[in-house]
C-alpha positions as CSV (number, residue, x, y, z in Angstrom):
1,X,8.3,18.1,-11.9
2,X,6.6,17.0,-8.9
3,X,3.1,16.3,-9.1
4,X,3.4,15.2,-13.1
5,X,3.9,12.2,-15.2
6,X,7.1,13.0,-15.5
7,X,8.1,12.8,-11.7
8,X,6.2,9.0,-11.9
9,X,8.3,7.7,-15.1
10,X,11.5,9.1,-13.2
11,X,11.0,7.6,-10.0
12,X,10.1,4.0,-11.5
13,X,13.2,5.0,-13.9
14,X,14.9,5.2,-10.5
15,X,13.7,1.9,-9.1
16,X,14.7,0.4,-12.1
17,X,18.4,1.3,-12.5
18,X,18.6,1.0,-8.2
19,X,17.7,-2.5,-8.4
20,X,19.3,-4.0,-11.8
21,X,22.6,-1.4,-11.1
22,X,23.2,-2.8,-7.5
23,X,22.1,-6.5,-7.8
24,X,22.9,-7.8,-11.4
25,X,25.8,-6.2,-12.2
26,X,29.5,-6.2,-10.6
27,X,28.9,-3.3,-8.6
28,X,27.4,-5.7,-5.9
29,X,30.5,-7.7,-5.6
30,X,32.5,-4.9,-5.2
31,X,29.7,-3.2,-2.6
32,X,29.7,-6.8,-0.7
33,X,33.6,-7.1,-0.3
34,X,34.2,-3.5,0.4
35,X,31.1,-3.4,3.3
36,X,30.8,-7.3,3.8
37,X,27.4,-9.4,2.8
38,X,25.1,-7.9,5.9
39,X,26.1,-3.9,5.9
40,X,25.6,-4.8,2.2
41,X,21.9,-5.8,2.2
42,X,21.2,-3.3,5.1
43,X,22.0,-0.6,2.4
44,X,20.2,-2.2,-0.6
45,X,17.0,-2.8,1.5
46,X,17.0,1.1,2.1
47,X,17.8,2.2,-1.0
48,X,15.1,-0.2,-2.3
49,X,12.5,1.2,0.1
50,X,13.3,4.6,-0.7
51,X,12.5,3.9,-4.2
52,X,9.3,2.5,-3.7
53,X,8.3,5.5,-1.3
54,X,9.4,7.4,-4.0
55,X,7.4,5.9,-6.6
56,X,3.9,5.7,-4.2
57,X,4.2,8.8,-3.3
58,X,4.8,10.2,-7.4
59,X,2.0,8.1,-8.1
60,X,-0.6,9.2,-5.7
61,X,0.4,12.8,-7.0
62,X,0.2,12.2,-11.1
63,X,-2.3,13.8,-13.4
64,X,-4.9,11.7,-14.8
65,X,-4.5,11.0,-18.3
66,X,-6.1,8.1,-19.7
67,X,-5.1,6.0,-22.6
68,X,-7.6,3.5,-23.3
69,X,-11.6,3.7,-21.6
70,X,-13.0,1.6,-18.3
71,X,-15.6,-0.9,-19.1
72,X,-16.7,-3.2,-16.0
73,X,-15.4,-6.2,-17.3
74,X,-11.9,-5.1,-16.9
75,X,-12.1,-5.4,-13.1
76,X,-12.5,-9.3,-13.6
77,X,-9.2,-9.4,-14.7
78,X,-7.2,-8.8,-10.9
79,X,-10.3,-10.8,-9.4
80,X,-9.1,-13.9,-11.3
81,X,-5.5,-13.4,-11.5
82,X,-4.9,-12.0,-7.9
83,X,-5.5,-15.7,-5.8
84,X,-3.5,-17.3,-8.3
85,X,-0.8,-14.2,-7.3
86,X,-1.6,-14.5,-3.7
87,X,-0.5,-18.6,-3.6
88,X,2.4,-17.9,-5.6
89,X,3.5,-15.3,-2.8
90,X,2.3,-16.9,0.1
91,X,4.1,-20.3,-1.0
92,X,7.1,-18.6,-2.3
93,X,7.6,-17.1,1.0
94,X,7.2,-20.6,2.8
95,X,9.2,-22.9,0.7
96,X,12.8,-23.1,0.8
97,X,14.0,-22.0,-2.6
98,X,17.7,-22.0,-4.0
99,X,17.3,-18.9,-6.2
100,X,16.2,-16.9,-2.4
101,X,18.7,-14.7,-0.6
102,X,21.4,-16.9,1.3
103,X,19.4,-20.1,0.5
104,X,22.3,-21.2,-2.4
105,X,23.4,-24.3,-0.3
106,X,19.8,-25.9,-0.8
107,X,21.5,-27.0,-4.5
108,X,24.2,-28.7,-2.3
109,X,22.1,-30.7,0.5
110,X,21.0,-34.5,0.0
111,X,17.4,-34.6,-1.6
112,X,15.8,-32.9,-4.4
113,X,15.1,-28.6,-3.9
114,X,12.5,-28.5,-6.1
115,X,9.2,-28.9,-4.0
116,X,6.5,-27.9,-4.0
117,X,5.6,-24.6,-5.5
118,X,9.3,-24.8,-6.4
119,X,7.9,-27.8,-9.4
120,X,5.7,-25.0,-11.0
121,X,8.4,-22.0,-11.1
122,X,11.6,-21.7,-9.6
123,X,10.8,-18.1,-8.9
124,X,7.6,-17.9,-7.3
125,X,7.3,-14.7,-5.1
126,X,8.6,-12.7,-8.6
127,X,5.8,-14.2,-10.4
128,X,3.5,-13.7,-8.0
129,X,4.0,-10.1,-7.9
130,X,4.6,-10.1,-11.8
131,X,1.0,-11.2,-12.6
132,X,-0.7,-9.2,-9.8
133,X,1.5,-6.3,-11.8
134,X,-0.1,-7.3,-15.1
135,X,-3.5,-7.9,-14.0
136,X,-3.8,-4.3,-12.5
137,X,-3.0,-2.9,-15.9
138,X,-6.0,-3.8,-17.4
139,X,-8.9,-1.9,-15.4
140,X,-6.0,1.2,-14.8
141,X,-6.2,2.5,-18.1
142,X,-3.9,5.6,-17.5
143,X,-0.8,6.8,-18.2
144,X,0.7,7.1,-14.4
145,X,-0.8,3.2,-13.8
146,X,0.8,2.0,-16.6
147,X,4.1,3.3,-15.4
148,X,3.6,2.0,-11.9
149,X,2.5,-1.1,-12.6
150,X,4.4,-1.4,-15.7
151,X,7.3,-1.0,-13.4
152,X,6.7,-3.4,-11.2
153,X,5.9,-6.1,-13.2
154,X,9.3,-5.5,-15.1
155,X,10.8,-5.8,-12.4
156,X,9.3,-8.8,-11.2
157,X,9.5,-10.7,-14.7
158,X,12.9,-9.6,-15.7
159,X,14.0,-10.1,-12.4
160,X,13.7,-13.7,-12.2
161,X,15.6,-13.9,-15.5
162,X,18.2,-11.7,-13.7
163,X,18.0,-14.0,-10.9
164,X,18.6,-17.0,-13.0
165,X,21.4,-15.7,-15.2
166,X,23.3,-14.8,-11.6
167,X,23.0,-18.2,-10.3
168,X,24.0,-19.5,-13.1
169,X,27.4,-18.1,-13.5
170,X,28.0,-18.5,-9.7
171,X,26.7,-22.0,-9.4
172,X,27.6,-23.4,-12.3
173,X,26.9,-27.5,-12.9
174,X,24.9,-27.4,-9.8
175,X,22.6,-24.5,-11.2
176,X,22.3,-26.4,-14.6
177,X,21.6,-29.9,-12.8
178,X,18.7,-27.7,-10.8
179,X,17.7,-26.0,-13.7
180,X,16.7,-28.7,-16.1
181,X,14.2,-30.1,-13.5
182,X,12.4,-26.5,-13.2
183,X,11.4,-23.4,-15.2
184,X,11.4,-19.7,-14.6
185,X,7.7,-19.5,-16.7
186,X,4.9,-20.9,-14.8
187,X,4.4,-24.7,-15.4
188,X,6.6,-24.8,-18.4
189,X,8.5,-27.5,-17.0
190,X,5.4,-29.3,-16.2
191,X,4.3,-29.3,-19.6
192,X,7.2,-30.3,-21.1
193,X,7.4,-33.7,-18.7
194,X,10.5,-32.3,-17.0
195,X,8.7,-32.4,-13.8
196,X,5.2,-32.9,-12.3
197,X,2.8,-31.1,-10.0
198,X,2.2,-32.7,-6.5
199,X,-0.1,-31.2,-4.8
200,X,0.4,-32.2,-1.1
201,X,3.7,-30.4,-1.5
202,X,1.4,-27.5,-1.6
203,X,-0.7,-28.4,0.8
204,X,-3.7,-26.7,1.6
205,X,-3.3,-24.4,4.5
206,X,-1.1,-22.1,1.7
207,X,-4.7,-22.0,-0.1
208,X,-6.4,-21.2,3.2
209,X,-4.1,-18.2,4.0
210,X,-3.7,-17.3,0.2
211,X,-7.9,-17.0,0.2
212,X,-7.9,-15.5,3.7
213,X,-5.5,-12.8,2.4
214,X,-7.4,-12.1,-0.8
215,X,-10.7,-12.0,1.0
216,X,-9.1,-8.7,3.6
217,X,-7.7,-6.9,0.1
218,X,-10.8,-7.4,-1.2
219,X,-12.7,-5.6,1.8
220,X,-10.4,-3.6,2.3
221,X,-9.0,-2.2,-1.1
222,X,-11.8,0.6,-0.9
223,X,-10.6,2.1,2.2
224,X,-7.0,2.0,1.8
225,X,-7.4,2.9,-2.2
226,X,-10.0,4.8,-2.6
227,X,-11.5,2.9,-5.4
228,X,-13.7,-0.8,-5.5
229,X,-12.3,-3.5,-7.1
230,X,-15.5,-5.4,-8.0
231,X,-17.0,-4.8,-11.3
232,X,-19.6,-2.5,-11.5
């Protein structure tokens, strides 16, 4: 199987069922009180890394078997959606966010958790990774690229529903309270007048480094993937 289509689709199969299996089901409760919360995560983040090796590595070794044909414009599609990717990473990373591992207590403190990127989605760094996902199906029109990236951005985007759901049922009225000010989509709750954009809460040094990080994957994508991201 190695070196095949089939080896990608299992190892993104893997990923899949890893991830959703251990966090979004009872199994983790029953892993966390049996090993405690750190021995816990220690375990998760490996098996989590092993699946992603597993799934770069079955990638970079699949036939190529295309399913729909290249045209230049397609690259346009990453180059517009990537910044937009890269802020929602870089400022999900840097914000405080209830819905972020061992950050549950934000929904308890004095003051309003939803800042900042936090007013546009309440899962940012998912969405982020989602729409980079997404946007690198388009110009990959083959069958081991759909699976990859397919893969990731499910588990991005169902993830933050995933995510969500959890919180819900642990946090209860706090999680509702939290919830009706935000949305899991992208500026839904913007445009629906449950909450507003501000952008100083942004600020714009998480532009800067967003740009500054887009600029180095765009010089360097060629070297490190073989392949140039610019239209040609």
């Amino acid at each position: 199987m190695t070196g095949s289509i089939a080896h990608v689709a299992a190892a993104g199969l893997f990923l899949l069922i890893t991830h959703f299996g251990i966090s979004s089901t009872p199994l983790r409760g029953a892993l966390t009180s049996r090993l405690g919360e750190k021995p816990y995560l220690g375990l998760y983040s490996l098996i989590a890394a092993l699946s992603f090796w597993w799934l770069g590595a079955a990638y970079n070794n699949a036939p190529y078997e295309p399913l729909w044909s290249v045209a230049g414009w397609q690259a346009w599609v990453p180059l517009l959606v990537v910044p937009l990717s890269l802020l929602l990473l870089v400022a999900g990373f840097s914000t405080p966010n209830p819905t972020a591992v061992g950050q549950e207590a934000l929904l308890a403190g004095e003051g309003d958790p939803a800042r900042g990127i936090l007013r546009v989605t309440r899962n940012p760094f998912l969405w982020g990774v989602g729409l980079w996902a997404l946007a690198h199906l388009v110009p990959n029109g083959d069958l081991a690229s759909v699976i990859l990236f397919g893969t990731l951005a499910i588990l991005a985007l169902a993830g933050s529903a995933l995510i969500d759901a959890k919180l819900a049922r642990r946090l209860g009225p706090a999680w509702d309270r939290y919830a009706a000010r935000t949305s899991n989509i992208p500026f839904a709750a913007i445009l629906s007048g449950r909450q507003s954009f501000v952008w100083r809460e942004i600020g714009w040094w998480r532009v800067a480094l967003a740009l500054v990080l887009y600029a180095a994957f765009l010089h360097l994508h060629r070297w490190v993937f073989g392949v140039s991201p610019l239209p040609y």
